[in-house]
Steps between C-alpha positions, in 0.01 A plus 500: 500500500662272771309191316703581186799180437530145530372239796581151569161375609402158650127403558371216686305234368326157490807422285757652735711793542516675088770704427455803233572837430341839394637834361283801560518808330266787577342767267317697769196294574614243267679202570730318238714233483548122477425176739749211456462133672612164356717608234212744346480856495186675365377881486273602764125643416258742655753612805427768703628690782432706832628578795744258576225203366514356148289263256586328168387196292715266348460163276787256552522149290522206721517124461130532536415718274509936495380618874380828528661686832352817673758647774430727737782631722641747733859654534695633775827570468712229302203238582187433306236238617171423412280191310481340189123419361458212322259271351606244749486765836714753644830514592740729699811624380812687656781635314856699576611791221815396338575769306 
């Protein structure tokens, strides 16, 4: 699938501009991979994809504690956007394909 490598993401916040990165792999309706941001990487859970839209939950340590993420994106091309869900709101996200 086109979704299928790795991104450099940034998504806006009440904190600023967060930098972070996610490699997809795809297993038909499946999606697999990793999300990395402030010097963590961690497996992704429960992804899913169709169309050219994709899902997946992640838990990433922080100085506050472990945050549960749910993504939900969209790809076109070498460009993926979409939001992060949080327990603290929802944020948007854009990211390039870099390789």
């Amino acid at each position: 699938m086109a979704l299928d490598g790795t991104y450099s993401v940034k998504m806006k916040s009440p904190m600023g501009e967060q930098d972070g990165s996610f490699t997809f792999k795809t297993e038909g309706e499946v999606l697999l991979g990793t999300a990395s941001a402030a010097g963590a990487t961690t497996d992704i859970n429960d992804g899913k994809v169709s169309g050219d839209s994709f899902e997946c939950k992640f838990g990433m340590k922080t100085p506050m504690g472990k945050v549960k993420i749910t993504v939900k994106g969209t790809v076109e091309g070498d460009r993926i956007s979409g939001s992060f869900k949080m327990l603290v709101g929802t944020f948007p996200f854009e990211g390039t394909k870099v390789t």
